[in-house]
C-alpha positions in Angstrom: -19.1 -35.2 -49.2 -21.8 -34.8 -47.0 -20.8 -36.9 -44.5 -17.3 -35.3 -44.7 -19.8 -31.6 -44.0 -21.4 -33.5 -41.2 -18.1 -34.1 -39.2 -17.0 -31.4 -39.7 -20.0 -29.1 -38.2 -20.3 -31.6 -35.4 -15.9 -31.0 -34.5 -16.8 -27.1 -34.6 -19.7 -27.7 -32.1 -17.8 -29.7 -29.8 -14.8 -27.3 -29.8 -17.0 -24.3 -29.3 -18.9 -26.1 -26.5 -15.5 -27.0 -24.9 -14.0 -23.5 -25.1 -17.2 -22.1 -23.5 -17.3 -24.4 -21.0 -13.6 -23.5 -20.2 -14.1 -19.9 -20.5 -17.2 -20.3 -18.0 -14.9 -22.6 -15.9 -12.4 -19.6 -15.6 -14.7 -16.8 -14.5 -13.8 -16.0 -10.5 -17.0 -15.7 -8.6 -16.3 -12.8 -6.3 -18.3 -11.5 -3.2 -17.0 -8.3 -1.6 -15.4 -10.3 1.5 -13.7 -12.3 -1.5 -12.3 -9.3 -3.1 -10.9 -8.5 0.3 -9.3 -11.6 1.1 -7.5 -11.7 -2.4 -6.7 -8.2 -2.0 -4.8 -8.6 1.8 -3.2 -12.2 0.1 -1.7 -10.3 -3.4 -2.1 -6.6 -3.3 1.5 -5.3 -4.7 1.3 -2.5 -2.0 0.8 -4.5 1.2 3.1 -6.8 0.4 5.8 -4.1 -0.1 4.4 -2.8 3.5 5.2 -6.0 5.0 8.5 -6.2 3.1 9.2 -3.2 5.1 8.7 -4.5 8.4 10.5 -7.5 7.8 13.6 -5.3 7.1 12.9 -3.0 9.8 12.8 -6.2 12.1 16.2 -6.8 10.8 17.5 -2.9 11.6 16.7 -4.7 15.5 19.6 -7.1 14.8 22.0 -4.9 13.3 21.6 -2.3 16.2 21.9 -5.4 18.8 25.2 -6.4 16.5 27.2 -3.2 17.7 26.6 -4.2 21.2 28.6 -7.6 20.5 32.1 -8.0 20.2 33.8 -7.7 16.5 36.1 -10.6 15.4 38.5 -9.8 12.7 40.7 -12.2 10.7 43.4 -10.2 8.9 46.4 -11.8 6.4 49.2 -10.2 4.3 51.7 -10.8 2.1 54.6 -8.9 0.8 57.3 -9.2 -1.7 60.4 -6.9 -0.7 62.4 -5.3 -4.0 64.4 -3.3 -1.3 64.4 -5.3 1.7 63.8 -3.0 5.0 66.7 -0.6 6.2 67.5 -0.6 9.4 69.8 2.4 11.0 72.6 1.6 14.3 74.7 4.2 15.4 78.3 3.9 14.0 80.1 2.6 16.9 78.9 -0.5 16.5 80.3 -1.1 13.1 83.8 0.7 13.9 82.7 3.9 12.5 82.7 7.5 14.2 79.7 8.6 17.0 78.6 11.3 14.9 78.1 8.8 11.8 74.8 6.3 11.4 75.5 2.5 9.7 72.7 1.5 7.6 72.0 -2.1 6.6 68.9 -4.4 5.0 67.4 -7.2 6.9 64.3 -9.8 6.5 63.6 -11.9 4.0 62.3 -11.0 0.5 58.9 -12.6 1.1 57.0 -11.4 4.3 54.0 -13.1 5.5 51.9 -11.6 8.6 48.2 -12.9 10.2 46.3 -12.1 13.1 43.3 -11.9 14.5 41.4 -8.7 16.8 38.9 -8.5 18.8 37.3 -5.4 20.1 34.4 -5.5 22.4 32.4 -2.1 23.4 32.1 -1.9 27.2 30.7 1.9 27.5 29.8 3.3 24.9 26.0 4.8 25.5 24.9 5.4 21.9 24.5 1.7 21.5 21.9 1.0 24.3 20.1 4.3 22.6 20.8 3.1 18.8 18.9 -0.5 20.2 16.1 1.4 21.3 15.7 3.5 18.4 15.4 0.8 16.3 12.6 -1.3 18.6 10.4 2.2 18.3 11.1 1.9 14.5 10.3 -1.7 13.9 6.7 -0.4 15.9 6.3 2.4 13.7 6.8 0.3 10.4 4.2 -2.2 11.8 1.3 0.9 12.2 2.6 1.9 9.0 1.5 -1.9 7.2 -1.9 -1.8 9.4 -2.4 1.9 7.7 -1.7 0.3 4.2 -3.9 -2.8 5.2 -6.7 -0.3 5.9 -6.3 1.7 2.7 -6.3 -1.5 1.1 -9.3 -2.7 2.3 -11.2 0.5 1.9 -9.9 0.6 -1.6 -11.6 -2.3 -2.9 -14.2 -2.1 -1.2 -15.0 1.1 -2.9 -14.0 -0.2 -6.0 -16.4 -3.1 -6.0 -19.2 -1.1 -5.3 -18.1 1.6 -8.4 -18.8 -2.2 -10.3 -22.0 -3.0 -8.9 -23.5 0.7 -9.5 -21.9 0.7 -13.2 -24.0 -2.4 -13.5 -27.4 -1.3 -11.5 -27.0 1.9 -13.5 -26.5 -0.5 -17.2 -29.5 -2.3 -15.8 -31.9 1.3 -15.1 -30.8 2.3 -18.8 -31.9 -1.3 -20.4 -35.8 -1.1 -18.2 -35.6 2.8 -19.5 -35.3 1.7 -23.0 -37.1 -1.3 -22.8 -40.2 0.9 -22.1 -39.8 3.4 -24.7 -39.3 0.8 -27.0 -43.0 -0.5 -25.6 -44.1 3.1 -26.0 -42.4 3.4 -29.4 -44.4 0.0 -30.4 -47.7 1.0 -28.8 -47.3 4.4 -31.1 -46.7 2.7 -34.0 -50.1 0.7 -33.3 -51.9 3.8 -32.6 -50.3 6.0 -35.7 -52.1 2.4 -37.3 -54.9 3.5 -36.0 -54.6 6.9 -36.4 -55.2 8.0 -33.0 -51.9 9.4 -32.6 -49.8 11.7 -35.0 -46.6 10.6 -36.9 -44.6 13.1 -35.0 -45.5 11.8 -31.6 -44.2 7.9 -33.8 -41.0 9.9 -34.6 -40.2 11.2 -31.2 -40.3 8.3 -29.9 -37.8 6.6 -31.8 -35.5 9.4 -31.3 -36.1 8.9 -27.7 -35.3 5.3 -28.4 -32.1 6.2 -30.3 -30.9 8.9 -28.1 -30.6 6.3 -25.2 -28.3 3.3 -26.7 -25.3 5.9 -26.5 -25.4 5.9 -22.6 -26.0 2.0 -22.9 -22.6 2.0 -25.1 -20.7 4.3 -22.5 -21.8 2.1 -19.3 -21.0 -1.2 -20.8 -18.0 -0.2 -21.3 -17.5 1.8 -18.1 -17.9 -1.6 -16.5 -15.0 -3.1 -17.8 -12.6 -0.4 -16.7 -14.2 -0.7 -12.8 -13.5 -4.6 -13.2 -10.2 -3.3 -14.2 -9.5 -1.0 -11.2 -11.0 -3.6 -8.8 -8.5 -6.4 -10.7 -5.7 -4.2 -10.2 -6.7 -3.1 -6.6 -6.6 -6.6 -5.8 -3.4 -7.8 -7.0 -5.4 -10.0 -10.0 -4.0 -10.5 -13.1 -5.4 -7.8 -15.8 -6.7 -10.8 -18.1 -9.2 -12.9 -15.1 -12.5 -12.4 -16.0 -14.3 -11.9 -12.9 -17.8 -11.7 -11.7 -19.6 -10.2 -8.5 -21.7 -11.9 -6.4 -23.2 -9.4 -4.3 -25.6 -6.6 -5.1 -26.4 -2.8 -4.2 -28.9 -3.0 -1.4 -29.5 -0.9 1.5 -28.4 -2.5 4.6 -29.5 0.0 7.6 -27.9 -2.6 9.7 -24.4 -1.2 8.5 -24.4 1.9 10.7 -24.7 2.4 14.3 -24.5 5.2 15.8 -21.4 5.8 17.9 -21.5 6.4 21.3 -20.0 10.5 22.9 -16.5 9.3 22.6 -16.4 8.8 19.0 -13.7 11.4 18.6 -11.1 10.0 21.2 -12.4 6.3 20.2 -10.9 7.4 16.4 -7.9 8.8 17.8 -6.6 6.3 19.6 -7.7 3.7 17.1 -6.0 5.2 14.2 -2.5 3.7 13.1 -1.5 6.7 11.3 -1.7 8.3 14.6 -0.1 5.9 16.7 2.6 5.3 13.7 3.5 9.6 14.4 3.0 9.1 18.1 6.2 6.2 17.5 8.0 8.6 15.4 8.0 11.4 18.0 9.8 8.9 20.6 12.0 8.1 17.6 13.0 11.6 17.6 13.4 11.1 21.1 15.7 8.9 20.9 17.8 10.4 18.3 18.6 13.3 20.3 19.7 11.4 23.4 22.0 9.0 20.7 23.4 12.0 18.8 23.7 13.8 22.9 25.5 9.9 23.4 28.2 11.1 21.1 29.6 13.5 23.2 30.7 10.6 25.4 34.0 8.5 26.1 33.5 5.2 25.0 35.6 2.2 26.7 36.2 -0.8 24.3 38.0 -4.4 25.2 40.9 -4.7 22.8 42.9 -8.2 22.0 45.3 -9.0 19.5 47.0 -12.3 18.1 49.1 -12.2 15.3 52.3 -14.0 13.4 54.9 -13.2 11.3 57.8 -14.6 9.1 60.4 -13.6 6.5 62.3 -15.7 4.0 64.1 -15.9 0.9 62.5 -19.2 -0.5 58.5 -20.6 -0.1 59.8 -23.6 1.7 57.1 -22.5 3.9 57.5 -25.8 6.4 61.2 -24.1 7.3 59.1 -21.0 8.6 59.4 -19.4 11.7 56.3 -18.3 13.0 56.5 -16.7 16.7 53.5 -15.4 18.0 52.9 -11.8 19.5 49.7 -11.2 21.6 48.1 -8.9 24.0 45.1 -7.8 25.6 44.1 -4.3 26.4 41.6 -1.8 27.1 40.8 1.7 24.8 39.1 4.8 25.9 38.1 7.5 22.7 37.1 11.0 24.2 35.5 13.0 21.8 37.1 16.7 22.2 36.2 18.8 19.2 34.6 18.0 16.1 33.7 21.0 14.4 30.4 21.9 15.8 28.9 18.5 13.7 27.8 16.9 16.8 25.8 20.0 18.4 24.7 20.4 14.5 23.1 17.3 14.6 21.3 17.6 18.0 19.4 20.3 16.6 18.4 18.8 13.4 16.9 16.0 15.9 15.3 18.5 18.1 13.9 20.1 15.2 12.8 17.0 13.7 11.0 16.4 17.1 9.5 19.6 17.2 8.2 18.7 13.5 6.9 15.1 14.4 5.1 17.2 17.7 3.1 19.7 15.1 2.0 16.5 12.8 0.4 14.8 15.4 -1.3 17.5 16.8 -2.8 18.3 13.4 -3.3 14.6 12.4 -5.2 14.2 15.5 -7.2 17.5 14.1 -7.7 15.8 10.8 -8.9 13.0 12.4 -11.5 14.7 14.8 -13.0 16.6 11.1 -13.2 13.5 9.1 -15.0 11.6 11.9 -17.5 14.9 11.8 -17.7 14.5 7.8 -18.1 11.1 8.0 -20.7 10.4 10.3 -22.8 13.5 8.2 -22.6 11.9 4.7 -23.6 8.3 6.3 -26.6 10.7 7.4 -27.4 12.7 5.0 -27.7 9.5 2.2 -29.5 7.7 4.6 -32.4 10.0 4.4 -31.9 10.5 0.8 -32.8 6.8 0.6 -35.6 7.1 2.7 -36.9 10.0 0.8 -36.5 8.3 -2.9 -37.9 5.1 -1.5 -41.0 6.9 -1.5 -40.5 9.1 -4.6 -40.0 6.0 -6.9 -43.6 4.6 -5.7 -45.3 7.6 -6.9 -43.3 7.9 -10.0 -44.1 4.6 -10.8 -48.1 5.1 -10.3 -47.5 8.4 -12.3 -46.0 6.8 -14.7 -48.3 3.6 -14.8 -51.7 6.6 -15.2 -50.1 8.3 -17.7 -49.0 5.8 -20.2 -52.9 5.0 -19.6 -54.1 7.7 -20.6 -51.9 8.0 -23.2 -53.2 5.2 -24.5 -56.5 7.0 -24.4 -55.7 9.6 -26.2 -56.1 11.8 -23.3 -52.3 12.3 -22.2 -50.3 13.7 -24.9 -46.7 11.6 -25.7 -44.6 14.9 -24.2 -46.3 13.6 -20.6 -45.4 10.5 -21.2 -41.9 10.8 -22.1 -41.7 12.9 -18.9 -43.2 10.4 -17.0 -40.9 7.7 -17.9 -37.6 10.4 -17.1 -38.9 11.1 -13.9 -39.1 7.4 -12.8 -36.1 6.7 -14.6 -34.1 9.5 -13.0 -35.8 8.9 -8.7 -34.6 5.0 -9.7 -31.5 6.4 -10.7 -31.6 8.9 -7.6 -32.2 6.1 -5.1 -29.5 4.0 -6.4 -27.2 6.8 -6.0 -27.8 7.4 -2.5 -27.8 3.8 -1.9 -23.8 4.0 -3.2 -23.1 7.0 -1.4 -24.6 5.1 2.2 -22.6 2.0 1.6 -19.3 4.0 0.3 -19.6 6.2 2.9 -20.1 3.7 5.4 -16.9 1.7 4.0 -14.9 5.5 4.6 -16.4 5.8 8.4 -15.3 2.8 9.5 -11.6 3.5 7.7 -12.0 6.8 9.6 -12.9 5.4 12.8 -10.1 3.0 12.8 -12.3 -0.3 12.7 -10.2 -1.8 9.8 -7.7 -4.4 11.4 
């Protein structure tokens, strides 16, 4: 019996070392340039983006297509209940001028085939549709390298909201670990009886009062792994874990030079994408304008016919009838849709024209905002650099003294908040520099 025990505690061990080791073996190590890469390879969005152009590529083809000659293949058969009438005067059958002879000719079954060509020659709204659809094909690509940028910017910001969920779990275990010391060193004093049991019982509430928070950011992690997962394109169920930390790189920012503002503008695919769409309106006047004129098409036809009363179709007759010809169409009146339509364009124009000017507006005010916040949390960090060395000698005196005797627990619990909240301060300015930094260069059009 106890050897049968023995086996089986060792096949429990060995299955819960394997499924740990596979569990570890699953977990995707990811730095931030990682989470990028993944996110350009299997984001849902981009991939739709790209979808786009590839169809927009193909809107290039069908324009060329109407430039090309049209080949049709037609065939028809008929069965005749009545076969066809056809009317001669009555003189030729012996009856009077003023009377019409009817009689039915053909065969009961009727086959016909052909085949027409038509081939445009003039016909200006073709050269314009081509263009049209080049300008569009451009437009769709700014549009993907707009989605690529959003992209990129999105997990970015969404790996850092990770790494400060996790800094900030961290600050909240060394805050607690330390009133637990304090809560330990005033049980040893109460001991003693150098301290009083209320000073014992407030810090165990202080204790207690903290594990909630500890609760809500451990779980707050997991829904930023979440957000980054889905941001990426990962399946909700990868376990993943980041490599890099939250660190103040001053090497992220430099300062751009006087032309910052233009530099944006022109590096912006959301402005060149609108820049494309005002030619596009462009060009749609001058093709619905193109509808006013003639147009001048090839023609060509080659067909056969036959009639009989059987399918003894190797008896057929089958002459040929063929010709070749030219068309002209001159639009005359169409009830005002044409005109109609060249307004809705030059309205549409007029439209793209008042977007642009304000996107380039937005553009110049969030290159402004931008550069400020990189600023202003850059001295934030400077400032709580120093404000966490003094609140950590405050804090190092007073739990001293406390000790003593001299500093009363009150002062000490206030100590430990205000180091706990310049860690926290610094670590929140050290966020806002690196997310804000991710936002300028998004705004300054340095995402490719």
């Amino acid at each position: 019996m106890r050897h049968t025990n023995y086996i089986v505690v060792l096949f429990v061990a060995f299955v819960y070392l394997a499924l740990g080791q596979v569990a570890q073996a699953q977990v995707r190590q990811l730095t931030m340039d990682d989470a990028v890469k993944l996110a350009l390879d299997k984001n849902r969005d981009l991939q739709i983006a790209t979808l786009e152009t590839s169809k927009s590529a193909q809107k290039v083809v069908e324009a060329r297509g109407y430039a090309l000659p049209t080949v049709a293949a037609s065939a028809q058969y008929l069965y005749y209940i009545n076969k066809q009438v056809s009317f001669l005067p009555g003189s030729f059958v012996g009856l009077g001028d003023d009377q019409v002879a009817t009689f039915r000719v053909g065969g009961s079954n009727a086959l016909l085939g052909g085949i027409a060509v038509s081939h445009p020659l003039f016909q200006a709204s073709v050269r314009s549709g081509i263009r049209a659809a080049q300008i569009d094909e451009s437009a769709t690509t700014e549009a993907l390298a707009t989605v690529r940028a959003n992209v990129v910017t999105d997990v970015k910001k969404a790996y850092l909201d990770v790494l400060i969920t996790q800094e900030q779990l961290r600050l909240q275990q060394q805050s607690i670990a330390r009133n637990e010391q304090a809560l330990k060193d005033s049980r040893s004093l109460l001991a003693q009886g150098r301290v009083s049991r209320v000073d014992t019982l407030r810090a165990f509430v202080t204790v207690e009062n903290l594990r909630p928070t500890l609760i809500q950011l451990t779980n707050r992690i997991g829904i930023t792994k979440t957000i980054l997962k889905q941001t990426m394109g990962l399946d909700e169920q990868e376990v993943i874990e980041l490599q890099d930390s939250l660190r103040y790189n001053e090497t992220l920012f430099t300062l751009p030079g006087t032309d910052v503002f233009l530099d944006a503008v022109q590096a912006r695919p959301e402005v060149r994408r609108l820049e494309l769409l005002e030619k596009l309106n462009q060009e749609q006047i001058v093709q619905q304008i193109a509808e006013k004129q003639p147009k001048l098409s090839a023609i060509g036809l080659a067909q056969t016919q036959s009639q009989a009363n059987n399918f003894q179709f190797g008896d057929y007759k089958w002459p040929v009838s063929s010709y070749v010809g030219l068309q002209v169409n001159v639009p005359i009146f169409t009830g005002f849709r044409t005109n109609a339509r060249i307004q809705q364009a030059q309205i549409t124009r007029q439209q793209s024209n008042t977007q642009l000017a304000n996107l380039k507006e937005i553009v110049r005010a969030q290159v402004k905002i931008g550069l400020a916040n990189v600023e202003e949390s850059r001295l934030r960090i400077q400032t709580q650099q120093q404000t966490i060395s003094v609140a950590e000698l405050g804090y190092r005196i007073t739990r001293d003294r406390w000790k003593q005797g001299i500093a009363s627990r009150l002062d000490m619990s206030d100590a430990e908040l205000s180091l706990t909240q310049a860690k926290s301060n610094y670590l929140q300015a050290v966020y806002d520099y690196l997310t804000a930094t991710v936002n300028l260069d998004k705004v300054l059009g340095k995402i490719k």
